[in-house]
Residue frames as qw, qx, qy, qz and C-alpha x, y, z in Angstrom:
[[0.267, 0.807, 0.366, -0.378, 26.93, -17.33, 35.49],
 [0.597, 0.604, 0.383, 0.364, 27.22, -15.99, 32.17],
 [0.179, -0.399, -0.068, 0.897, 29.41, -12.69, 32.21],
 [0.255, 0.841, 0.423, -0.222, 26.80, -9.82, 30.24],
 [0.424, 0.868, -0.250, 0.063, 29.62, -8.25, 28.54],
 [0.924, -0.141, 0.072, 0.347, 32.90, -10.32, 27.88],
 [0.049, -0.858, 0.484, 0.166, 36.73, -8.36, 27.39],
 [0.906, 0.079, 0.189, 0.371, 39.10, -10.26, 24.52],
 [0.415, 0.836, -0.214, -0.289, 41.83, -9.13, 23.58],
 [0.840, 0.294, 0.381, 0.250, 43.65, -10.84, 20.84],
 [0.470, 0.148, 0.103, 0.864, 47.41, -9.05, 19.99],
 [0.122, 0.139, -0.004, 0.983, 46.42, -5.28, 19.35],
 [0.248, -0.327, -0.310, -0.857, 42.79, -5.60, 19.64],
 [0.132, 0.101, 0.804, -0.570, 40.42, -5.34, 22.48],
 [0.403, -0.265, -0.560, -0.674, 36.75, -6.50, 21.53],
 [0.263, -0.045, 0.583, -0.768, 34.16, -5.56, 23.90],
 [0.215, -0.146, -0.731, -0.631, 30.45, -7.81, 23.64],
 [0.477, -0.080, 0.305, -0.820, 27.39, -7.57, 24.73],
 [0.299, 0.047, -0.953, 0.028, 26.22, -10.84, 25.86],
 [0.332, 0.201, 0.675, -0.628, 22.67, -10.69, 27.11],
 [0.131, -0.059, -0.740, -0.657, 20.63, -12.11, 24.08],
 [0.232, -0.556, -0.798, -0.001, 17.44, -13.33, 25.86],
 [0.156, -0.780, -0.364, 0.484, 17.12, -9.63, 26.73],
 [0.607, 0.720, 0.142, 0.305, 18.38, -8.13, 23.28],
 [0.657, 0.062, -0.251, 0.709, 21.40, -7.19, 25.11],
 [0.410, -0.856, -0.229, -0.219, 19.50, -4.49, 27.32],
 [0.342, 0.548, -0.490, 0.585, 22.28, -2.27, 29.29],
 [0.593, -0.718, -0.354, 0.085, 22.48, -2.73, 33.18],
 [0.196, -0.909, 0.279, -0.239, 24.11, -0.67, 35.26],
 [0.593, -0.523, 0.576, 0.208, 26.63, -3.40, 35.91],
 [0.687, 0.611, 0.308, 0.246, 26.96, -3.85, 31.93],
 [0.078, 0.953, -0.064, 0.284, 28.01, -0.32, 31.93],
 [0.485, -0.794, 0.364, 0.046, 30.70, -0.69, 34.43],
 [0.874, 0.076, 0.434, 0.204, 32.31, -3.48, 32.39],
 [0.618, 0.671, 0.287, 0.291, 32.42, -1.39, 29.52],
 [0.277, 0.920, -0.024, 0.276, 33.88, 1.21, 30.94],
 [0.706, -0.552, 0.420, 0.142, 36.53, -0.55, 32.75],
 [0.819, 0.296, 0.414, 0.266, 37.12, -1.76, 29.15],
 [0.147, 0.975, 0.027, 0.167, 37.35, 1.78, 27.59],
 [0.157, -0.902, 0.382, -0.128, 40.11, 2.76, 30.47],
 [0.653, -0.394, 0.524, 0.378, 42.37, -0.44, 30.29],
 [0.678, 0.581, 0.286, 0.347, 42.24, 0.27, 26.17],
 [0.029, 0.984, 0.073, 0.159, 43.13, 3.59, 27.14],
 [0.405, -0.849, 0.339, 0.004, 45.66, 2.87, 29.34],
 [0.856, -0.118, 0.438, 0.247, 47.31, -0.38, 27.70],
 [0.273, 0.699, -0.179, -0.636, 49.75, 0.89, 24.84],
 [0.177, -0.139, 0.862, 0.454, 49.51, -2.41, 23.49],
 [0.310, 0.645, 0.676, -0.177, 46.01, -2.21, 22.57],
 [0.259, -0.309, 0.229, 0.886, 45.56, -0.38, 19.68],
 [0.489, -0.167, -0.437, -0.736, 41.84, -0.31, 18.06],
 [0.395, 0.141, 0.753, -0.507, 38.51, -1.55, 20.18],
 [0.477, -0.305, -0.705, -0.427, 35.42, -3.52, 18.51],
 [0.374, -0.012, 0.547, -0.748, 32.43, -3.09, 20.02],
 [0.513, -0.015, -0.598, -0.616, 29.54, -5.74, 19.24],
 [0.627, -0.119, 0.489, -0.594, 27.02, -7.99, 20.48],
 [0.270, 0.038, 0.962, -0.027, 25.76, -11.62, 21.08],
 [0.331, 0.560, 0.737, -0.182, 22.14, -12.87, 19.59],
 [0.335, 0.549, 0.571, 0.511, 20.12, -10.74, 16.98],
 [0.069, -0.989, 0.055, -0.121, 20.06, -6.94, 18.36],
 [0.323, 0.526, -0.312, 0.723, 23.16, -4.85, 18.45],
 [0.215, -0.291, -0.609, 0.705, 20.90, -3.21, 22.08],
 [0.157, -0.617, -0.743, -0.207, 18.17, -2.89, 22.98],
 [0.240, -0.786, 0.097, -0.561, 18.89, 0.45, 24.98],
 [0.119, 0.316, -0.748, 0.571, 18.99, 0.61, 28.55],
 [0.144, -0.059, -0.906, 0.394, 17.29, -1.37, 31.20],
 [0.188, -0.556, -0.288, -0.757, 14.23, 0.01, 31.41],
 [0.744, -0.581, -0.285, 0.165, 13.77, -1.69, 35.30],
 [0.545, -0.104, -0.064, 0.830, 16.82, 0.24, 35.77],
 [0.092, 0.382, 0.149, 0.908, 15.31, 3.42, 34.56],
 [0.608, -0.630, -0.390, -0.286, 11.88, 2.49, 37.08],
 [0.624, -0.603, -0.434, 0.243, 13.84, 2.33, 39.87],
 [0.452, -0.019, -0.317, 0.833, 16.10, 5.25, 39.26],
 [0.209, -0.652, -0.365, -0.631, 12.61, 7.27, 38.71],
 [0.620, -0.738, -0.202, -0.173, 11.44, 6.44, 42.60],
 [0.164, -0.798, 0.432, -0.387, 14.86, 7.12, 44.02],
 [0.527, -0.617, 0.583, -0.051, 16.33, 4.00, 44.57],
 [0.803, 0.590, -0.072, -0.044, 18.64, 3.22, 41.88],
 [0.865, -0.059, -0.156, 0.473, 22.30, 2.63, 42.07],
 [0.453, -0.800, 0.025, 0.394, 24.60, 4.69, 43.97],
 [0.099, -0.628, 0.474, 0.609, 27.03, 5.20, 41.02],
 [0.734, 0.603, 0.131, -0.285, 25.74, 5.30, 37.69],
 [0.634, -0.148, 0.555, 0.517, 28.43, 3.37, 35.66],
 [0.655, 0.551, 0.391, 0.339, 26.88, 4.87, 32.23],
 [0.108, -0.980, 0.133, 0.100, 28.38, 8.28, 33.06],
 [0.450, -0.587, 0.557, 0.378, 31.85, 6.56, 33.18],
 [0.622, 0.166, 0.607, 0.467, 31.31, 4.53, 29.99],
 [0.366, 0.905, 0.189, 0.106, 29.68, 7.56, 28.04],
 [0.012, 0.888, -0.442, -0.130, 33.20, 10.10, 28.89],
 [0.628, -0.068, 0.698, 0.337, 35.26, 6.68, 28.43],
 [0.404, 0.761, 0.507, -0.022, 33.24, 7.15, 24.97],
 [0.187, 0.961, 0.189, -0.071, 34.03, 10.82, 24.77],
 [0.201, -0.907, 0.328, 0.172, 37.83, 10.80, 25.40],
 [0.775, -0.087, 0.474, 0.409, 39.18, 7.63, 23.96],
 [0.204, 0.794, -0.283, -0.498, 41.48, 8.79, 21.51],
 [0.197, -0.372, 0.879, 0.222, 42.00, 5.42, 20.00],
 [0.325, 0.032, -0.673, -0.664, 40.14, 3.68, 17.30],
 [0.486, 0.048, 0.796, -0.358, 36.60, 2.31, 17.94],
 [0.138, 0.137, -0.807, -0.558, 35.60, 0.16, 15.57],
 [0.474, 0.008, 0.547, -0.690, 31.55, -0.90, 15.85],
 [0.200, -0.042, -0.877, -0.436, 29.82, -4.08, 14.39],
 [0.424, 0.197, 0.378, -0.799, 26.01, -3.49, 14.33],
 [0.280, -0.335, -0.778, -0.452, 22.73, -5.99, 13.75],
 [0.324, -0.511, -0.772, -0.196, 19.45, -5.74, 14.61],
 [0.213, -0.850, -0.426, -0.226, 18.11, -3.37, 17.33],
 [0.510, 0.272, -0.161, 0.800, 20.09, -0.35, 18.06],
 [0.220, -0.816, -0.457, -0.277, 17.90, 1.24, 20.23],
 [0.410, -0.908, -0.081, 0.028, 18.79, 4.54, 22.28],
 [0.853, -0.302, 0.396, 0.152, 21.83, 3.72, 23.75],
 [0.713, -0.030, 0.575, 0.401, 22.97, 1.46, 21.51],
 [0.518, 0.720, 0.311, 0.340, 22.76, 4.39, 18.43],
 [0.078, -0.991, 0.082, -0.065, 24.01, 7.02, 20.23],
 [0.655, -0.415, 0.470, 0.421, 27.42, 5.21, 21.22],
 [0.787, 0.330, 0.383, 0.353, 27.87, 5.08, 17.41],
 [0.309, 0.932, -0.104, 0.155, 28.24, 8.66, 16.92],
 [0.492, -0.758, 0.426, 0.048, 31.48, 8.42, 19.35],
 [0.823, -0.077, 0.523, 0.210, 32.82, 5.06, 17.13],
 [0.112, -0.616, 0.464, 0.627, 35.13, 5.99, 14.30],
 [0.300, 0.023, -0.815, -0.495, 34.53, 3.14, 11.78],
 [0.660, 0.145, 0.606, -0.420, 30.40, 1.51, 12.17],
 [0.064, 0.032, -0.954, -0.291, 29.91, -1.81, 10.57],
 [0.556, 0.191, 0.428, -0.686, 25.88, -2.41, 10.15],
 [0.263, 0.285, 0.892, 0.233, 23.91, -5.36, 8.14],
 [0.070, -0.263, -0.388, -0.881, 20.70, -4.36, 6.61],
 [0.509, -0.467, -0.720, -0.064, 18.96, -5.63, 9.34],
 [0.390, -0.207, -0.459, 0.771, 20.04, -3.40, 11.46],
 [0.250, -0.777, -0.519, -0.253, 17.08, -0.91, 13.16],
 [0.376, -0.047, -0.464, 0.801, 18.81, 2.30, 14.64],
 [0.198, -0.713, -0.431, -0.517, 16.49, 4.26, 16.63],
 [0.267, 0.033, -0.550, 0.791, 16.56, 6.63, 19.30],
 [0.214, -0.563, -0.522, -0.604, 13.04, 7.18, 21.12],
 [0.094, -0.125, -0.564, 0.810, 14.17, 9.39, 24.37],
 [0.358, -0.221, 0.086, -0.903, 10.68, 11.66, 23.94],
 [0.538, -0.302, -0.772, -0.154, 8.71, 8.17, 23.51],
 [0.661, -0.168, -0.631, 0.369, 9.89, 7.86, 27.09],
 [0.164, -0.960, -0.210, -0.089, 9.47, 11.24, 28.27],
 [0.709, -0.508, 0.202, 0.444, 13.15, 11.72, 28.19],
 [0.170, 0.924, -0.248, -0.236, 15.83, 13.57, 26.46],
 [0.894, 0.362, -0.196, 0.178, 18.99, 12.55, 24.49],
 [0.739, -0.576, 0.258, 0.236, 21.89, 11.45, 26.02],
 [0.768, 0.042, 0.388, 0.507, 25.95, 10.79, 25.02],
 [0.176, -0.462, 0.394, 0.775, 26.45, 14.23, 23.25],
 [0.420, 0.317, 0.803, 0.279, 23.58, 13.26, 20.70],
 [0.217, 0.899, 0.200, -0.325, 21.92, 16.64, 20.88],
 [0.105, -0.840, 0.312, 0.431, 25.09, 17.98, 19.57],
 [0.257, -0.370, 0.812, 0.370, 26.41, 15.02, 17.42],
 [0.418, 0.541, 0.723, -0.097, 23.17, 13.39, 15.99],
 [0.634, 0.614, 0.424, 0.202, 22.82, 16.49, 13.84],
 [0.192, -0.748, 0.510, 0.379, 25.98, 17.61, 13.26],
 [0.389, -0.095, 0.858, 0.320, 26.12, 14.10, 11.73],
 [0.206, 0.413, 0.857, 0.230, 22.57, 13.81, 9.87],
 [0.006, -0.318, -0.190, -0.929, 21.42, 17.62, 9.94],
 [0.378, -0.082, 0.332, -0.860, 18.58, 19.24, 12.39],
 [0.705, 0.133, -0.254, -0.649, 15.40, 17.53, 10.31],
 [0.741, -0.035, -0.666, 0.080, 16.77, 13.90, 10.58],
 [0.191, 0.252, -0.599, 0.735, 17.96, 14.55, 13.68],
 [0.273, -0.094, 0.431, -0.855, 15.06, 15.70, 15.36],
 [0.804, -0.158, -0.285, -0.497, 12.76, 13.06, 13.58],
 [0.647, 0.081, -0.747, 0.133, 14.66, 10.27, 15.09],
 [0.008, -0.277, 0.503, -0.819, 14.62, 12.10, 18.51],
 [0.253, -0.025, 0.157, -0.954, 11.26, 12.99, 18.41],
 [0.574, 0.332, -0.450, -0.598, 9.63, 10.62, 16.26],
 [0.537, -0.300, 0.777, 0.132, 11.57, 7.65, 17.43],
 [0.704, 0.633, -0.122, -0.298, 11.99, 7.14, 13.75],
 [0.764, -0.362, 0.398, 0.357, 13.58, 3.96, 12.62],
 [0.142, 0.791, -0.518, -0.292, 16.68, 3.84, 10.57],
 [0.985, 0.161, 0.034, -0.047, 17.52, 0.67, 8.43],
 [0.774, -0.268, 0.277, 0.502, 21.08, -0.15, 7.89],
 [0.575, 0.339, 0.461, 0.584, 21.09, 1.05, 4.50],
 [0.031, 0.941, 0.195, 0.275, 20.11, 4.48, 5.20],
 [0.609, -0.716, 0.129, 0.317, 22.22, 4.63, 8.12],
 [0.629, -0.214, 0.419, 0.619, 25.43, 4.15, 5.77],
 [0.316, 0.638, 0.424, 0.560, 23.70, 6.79, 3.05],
 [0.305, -0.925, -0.225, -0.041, 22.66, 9.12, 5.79],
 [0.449, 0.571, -0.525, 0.444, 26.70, 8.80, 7.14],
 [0.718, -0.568, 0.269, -0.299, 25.37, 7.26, 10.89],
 [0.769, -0.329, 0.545, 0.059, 27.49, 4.43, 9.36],
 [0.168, -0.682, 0.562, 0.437, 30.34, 3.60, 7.08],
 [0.379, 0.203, -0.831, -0.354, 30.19, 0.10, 5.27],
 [0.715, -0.059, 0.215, -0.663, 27.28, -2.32, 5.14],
 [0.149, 0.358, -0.903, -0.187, 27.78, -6.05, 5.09],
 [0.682, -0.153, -0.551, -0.456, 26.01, -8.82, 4.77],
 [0.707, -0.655, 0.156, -0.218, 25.57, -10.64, 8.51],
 [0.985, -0.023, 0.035, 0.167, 27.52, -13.36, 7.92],
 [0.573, 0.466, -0.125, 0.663, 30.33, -11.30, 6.97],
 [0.315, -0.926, 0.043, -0.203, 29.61, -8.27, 9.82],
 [0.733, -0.607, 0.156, 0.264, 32.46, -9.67, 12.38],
 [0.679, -0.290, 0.276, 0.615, 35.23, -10.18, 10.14],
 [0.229, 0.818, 0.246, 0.467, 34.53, -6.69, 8.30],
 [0.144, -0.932, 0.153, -0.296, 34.91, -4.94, 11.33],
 [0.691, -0.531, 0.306, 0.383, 37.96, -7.07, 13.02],
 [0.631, 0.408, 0.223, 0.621, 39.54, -6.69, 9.27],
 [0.083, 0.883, 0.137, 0.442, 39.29, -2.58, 9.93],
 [0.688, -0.724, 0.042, -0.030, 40.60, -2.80, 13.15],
 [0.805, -0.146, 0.278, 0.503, 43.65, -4.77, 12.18],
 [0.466, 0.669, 0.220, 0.536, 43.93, -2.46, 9.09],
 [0.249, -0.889, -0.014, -0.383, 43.70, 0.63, 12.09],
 [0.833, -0.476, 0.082, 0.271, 46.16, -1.48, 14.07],
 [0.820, 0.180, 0.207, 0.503, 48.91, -1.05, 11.91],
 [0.167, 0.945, -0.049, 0.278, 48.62, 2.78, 11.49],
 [0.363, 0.232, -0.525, 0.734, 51.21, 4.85, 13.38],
 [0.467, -0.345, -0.620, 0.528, 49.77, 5.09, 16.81],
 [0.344, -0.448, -0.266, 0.781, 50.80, 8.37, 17.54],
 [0.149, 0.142, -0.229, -0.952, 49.38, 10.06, 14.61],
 [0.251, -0.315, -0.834, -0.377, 46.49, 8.29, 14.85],
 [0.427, -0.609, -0.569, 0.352, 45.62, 9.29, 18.14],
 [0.234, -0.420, -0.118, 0.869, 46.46, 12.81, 17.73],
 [0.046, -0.203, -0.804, -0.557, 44.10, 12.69, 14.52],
 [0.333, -0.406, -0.851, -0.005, 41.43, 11.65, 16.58],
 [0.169, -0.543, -0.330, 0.753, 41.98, 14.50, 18.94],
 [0.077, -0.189, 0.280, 0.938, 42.57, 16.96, 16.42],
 [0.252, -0.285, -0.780, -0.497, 38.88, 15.62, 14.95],
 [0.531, -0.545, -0.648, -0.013, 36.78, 15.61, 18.21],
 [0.166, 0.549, -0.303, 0.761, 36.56, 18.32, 20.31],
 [0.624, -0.322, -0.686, 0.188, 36.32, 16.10, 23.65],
 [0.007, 0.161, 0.467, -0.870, 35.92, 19.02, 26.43],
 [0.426, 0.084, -0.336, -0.836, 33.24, 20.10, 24.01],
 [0.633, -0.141, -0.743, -0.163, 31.61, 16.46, 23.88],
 [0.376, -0.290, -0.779, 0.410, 31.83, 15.68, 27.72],
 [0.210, 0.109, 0.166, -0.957, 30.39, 19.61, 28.56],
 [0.563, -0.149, -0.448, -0.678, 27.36, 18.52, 26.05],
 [0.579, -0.155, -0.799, -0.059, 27.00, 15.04, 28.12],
 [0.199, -0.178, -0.656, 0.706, 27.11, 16.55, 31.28],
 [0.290, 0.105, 0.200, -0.930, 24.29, 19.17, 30.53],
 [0.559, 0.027, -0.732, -0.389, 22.45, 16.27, 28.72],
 [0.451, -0.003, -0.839, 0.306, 22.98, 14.46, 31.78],
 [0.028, 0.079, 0.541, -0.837, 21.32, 16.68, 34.25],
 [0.454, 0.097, -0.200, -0.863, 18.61, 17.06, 32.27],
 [0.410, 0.104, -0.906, -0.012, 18.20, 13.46, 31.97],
 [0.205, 0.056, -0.795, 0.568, 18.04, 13.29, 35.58],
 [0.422, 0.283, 0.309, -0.804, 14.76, 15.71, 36.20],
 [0.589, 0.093, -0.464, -0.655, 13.42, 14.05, 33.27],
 [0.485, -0.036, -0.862, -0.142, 13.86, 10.69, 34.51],
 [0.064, -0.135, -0.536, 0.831, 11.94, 12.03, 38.16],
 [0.215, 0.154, 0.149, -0.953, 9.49, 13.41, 36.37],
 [0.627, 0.300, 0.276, -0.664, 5.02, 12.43, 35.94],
 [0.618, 0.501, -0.431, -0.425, 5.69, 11.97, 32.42],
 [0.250, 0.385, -0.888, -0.001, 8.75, 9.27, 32.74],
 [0.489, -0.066, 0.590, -0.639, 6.30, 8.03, 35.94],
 [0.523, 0.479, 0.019, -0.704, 3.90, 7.41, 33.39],
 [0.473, 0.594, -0.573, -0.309, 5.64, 6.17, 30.48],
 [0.001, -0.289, 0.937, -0.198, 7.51, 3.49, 32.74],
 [0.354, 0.080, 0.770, -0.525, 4.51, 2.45, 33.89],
 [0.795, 0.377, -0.047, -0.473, 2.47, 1.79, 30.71],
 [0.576, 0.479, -0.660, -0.056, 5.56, -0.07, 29.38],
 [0.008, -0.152, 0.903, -0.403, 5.55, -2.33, 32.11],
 [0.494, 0.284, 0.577, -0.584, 1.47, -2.79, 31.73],
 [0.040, 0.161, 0.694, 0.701, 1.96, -2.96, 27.82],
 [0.231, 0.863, 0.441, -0.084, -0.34, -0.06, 27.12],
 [0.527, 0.542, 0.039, 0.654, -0.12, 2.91, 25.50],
 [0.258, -0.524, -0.529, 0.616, 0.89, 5.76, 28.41],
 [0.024, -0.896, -0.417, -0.151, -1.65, 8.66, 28.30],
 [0.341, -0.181, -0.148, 0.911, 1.22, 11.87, 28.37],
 [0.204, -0.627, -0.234, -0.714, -2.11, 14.66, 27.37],
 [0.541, -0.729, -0.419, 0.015, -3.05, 14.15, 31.25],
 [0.543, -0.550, -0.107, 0.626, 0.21, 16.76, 31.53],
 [0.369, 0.880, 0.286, 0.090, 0.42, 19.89, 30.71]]
């Protein structure tokens, strides 16, 4: 069986991918666990010194599961939610993450970016985050980072809106750094990495801290999180799940 998210590393760098193309690399709940098994041996190895995050086929991610989100609705979803570890994995690494983004970036797969230090993105790339679509809220510290990064107004269209983002905005806006051409995406961001390899360590990592106020971040996720939870429980999500799985549109005026 194909593994869904592979772990290289290669001398200093560990490069995490998301290998589920025939499903635009959609997150499971065993995805998630991978990743964040990845996170804490980067964390913990002190030869490892910069992560890459990227993906297989023509989306970056498609979000999460959405069969995953149906079953955690009716209560019988996994006993330990793996994206909790990878999101604080996320919030605390103090070591470089380096991110190489095409094509759909959906949920998920934008919000991880605010957490990534250097993001690589083509022009193809489509970041969008569409939690109300879904009858759901933002996740990962996005309330708090999202516009911090891109100001209230953007912020709240993408939220709200589920307004996409093209690459090229993304790297004007400041969701992302340097824009390359596809063909070139990979060895842009493994060049940055290496380039981040080489730093000093120790003042790199204490940078990082000194930049991110990670009690702050993981407080935001956690209250993010709860919310999350009642949302995902609730008529609306019921709803929502259940048009997208009937491809219709779902009918959220029948709540008030």
């Amino acid at each position: 069986m194909t593994e869904l998210v592979t772990v290289a590393v290669d001398g200093p760098i560990m490069t995490l991918s998301m290998n589920r193309p025939d499903k635009k690399n959609a997150l499971t709940n065993a995805m998630y666990g991978v990743l964040a098994d990845g996170l804490q041996r980067a964390q913990d190895d002190p030869a490892i010194r910069c992560i890459i995050i990227r993906s297989e086929g023509d989306s970056f991610t498609a979000g999460n599961d959405l069969s995953d989100f149906a079953s955690i609705s009716v209560g019988s979803g996994p006993t330990v939610r793996h994206v909790t570890r990878f999101l604080h994995g996320l919030a605390t690494a103090d070591k470089p993450i380096v991110a190489a983004v095409h094509g759909l970036a959906v949920g998920v797969g934008t919000t991880m970016l605010l957490h990534c230090d250097v993001v690589c993105v083509t022009e193809q790339a489509r970041l969008v985050t569409p939690f109300v679509n879904l009858a759901l809220v933002p996740e990962a510290a996005s309330s708090l980072l999202l516009q911090a990064r891109i100001g209230y107004a953007r912020a709240f269209s993408m939220v709200a809106l589920g307004e996409h983002v093209d690459g090229k905005t993304a790297v004007e806006w400041g969701l992302a750094r340097y824009l390359a051409a596809p063909e070139a995406l990979r060895a842009k961001a493994l060049a940055i990495a290496h380039t981040l390899a080489e730093k000093p360590i120790g003042a790199l990592r204490a940078t990082k801290r000194l930049m991110r106020d990670s009690a702050l971040i993981a407080q935001t996720m956690d209250r993010e999180s709860e919310v999350f939870a009642e949302r995902l429980k609730s008529p609306e999500a019921a709803e929502a799940f259940r048009a997208f799985a009937e491809k219709r549109a779902p009918n959220f005026v029948q709540f008030s």
